[in-house]
N, C-alpha and C positions, 0 to 999 in steps of 0.2 A: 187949808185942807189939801189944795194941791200942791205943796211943798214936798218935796221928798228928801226923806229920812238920811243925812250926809254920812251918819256911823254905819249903818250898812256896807260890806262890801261889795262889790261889781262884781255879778256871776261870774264863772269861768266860760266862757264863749265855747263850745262845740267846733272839734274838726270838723273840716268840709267832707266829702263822702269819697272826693280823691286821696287825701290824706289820712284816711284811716286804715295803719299799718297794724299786723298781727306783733305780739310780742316776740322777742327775737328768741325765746327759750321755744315756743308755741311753730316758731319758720322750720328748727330744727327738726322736730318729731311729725313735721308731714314731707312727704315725696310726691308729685304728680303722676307718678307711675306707679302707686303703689309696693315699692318693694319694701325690701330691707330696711330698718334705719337704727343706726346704732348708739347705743347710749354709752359711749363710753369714759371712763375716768383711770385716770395715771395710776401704774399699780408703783408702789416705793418698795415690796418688801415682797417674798414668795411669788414670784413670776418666771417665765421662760421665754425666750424670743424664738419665736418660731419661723420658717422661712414660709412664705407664700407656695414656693416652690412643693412642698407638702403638703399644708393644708389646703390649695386646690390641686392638684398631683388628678391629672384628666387619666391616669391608668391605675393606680391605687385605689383599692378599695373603702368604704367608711371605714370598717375596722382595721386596714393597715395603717390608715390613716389619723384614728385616734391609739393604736398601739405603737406609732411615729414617735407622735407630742410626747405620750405618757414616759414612752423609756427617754427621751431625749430632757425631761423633766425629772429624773433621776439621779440622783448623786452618784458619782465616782466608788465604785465596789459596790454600788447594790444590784442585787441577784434579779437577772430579767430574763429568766429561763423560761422554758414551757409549763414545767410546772408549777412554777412561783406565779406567774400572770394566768394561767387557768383557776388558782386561787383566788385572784384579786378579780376577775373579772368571771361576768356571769357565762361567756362563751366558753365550748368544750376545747379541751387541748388540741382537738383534730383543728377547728377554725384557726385557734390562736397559732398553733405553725404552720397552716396554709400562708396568716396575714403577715409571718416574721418569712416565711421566704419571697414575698412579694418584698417585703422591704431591702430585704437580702440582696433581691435581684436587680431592685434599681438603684442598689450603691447606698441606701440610706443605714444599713448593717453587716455588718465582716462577723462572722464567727469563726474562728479558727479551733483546731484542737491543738495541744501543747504538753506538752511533758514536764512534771514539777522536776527538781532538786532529787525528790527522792523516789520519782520513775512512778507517781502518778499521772495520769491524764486527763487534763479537766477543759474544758470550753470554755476560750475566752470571745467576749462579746464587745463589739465597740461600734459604737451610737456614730454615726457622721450627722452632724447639721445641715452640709451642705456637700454633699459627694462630689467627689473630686476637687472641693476649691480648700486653699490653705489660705485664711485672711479674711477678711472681707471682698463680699461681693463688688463689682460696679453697678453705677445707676444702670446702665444699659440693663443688665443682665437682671436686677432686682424691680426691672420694669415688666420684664416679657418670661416666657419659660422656655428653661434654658434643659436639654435632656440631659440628666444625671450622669447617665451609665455610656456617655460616650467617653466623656475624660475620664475615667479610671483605668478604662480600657488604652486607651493614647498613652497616660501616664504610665503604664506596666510597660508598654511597647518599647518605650525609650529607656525605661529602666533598666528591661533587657538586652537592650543596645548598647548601654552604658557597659554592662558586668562583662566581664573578660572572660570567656571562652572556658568552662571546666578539663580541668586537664582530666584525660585516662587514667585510671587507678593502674598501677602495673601490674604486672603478670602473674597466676600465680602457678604452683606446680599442678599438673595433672596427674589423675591417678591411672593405673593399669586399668583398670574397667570398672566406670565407674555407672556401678548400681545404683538403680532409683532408691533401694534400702539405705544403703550407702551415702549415698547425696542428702536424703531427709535428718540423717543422723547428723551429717555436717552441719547444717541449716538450725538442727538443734542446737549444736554445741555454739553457733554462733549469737544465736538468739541468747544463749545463756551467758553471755561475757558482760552487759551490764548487769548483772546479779557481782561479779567481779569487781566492776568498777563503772559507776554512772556514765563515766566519759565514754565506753567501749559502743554506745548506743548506736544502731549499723539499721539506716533503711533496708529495706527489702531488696530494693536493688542492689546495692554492693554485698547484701548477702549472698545475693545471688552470684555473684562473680569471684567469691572468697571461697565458695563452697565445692569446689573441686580441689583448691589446695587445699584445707582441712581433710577431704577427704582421702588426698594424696597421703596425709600423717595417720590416719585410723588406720590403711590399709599395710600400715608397717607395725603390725601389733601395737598400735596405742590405744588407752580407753579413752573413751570419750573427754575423762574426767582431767584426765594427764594433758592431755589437748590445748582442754580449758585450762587450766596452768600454767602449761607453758606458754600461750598466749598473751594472757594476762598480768602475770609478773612482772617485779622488774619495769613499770610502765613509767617514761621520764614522768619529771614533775610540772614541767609546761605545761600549761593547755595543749592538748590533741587538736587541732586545727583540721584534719581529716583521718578518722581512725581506720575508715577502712585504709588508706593510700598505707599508713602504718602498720598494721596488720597482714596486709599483701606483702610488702617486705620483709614481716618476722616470717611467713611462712615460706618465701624462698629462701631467705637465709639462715635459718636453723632447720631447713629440713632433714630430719634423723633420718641416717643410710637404710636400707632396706635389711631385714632382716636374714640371717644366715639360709643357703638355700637347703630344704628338707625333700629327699625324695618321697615321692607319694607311695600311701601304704600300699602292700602288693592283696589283689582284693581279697577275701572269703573264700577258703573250698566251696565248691557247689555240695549239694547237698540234694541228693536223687532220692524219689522215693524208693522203699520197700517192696520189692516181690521174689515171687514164687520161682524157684530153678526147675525148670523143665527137667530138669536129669535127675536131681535129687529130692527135688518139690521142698529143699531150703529155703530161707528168707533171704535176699541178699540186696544190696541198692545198686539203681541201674540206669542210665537215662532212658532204656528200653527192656521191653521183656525179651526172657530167652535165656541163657543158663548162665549158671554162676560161675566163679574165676575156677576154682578147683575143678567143675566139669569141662570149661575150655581147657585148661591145662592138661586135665589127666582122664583124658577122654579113656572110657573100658567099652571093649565091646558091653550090649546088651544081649545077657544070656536068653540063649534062646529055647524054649519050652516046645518039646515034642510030647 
């Protein structure tokens, strides 16, 4: 009876109370500090690498900060306007470009305006991942925060250190007196020479410095229209590489002579009212009262009555 049973197997023996470890799936999902804990898994397919550098961004806002990711999650040509993202997202347009000039400002977005082919003007928009860097980061740098908006700013500075000095547009002719009527009309006629030809397209400033020579040609009986013509004509086949600097020379060099000199008209009789001749009480015109030409001239005594 006290035999014991040899096909039986031997328990499994119990760890000691040192040795009993948490599962290692079970170590992962606690922190003794209660924070964060992330569960994360490898994405293979529809993902975007985001920089740290944004998604903690200590001066960005939450919503600059999720309208960061979302456009930098975008494909190349899709529309990230104001009013395409106040569609997609529940905030009003007023927030949604408070949060794109935040991003604007610290170099995470460039918007430019631009001139198409065929002289419209549209906003172009370009996403930076990481402002100012061209490449990949280093560890230093994708360890600590590094401020955006100081290299873009260094990088212009040198850029503009690099470009060689704009030359002066040359001269152009002055007019005899040149009216502010005058001057606006110029300013027109030059605004209107890319309707002529797309290449003719003149910032504000070199219009501004072309527009006394135009005006110099209107003030020789040209119309505005004849102007524009002659300006634009005739225009080589190269690219225009500066249209004003071109334009300033067609306007010194075919400036038309002055027209034939016309004396000025000799003015208007005046033209006196109407009265009464004290001698004959006739109607006659006068700068003053008092008698008419016939009674100066042919003064008769006044008979006199006894």
């Amino acid at each position: 009876m006290d035999t014991q049973n040899t096909s039986v197997r031997p328990h499994a023996q119990t760890r000691t109370a040192g040795r009993n470890h948490p599962p290692r799936s079970a170590r992962a999902n606690t922190h003794p500090g209660g924070g964060i804990v992330h569960d994360n898994s490898r994405h293979t397919t529809r993902f975007t690498v985001v920089g740290n550098h944004l998604a903690q961004h200590p001066e960005l806002s939450g919503l600059a900060i999720g309208l960061g990711v979302h456009i930098q999650s975008l494909p190349t040509g899709a529309r990230a306007d104001i009013k395409t993202l106040a569609a997609r997202f529940p905030e009003g347009s007023t927030r949604i470009a408070a949060a794109l000039r935040e991003l604007e400002t610290h170099g995470y977005l460039r918007r430019t305006r631009e001139r198409t082919e065929s002289g419209r003007i549209v906003t172009r928009t370009v996403s930076c991942n990481q402002p100012g860097r061209h490449g990949d980061a280093s560890d230093d740098e994708s360890k600590g925060w590094v401020k955006p908006q100081a290299r873009p700013q260094a990088r212009r500075a040198a850029e503009q250190r690099k470009q060689p000095p704009r030359r002066a547009l040359p001269a152009v002719p002055k007019p005899a007196y040149a009216s502010p009527a005058l001057l606006r009309t110029a300013i027109d006629v030059l605004a209107g020479l890319r309707r002529e030809d797309p290449r003719l397209f003149l910032p504000a400033t070199d219009a501004e410095h072309l527009a006394p020579g135009v005006a110099a040609w209107l003030e020789r009986d040209l119309t505005p229209t004849a102007v524009r013509h002659a300006l634009a004509n005739d225009l080589p086949v190269e690219p225009l590489r500066r249209p004003a600097a071109f334009l300033a020379h067609r306007l010194a060099a075919q400036l038309p002579p002055l027209p034939p000199y016309r004396a000025p008209e000799s003015p208007p009789p005046v033209r006196h009212p109407l009265r009464n001749c004290d001698g004959c009480d006739r109607a006659f015109r006068g700068p003053e009262p008092g008698r008419c030409r016939d009674c100066r001239e042919f003064r008769q005594p006044v008979p006199a009555f006894t």
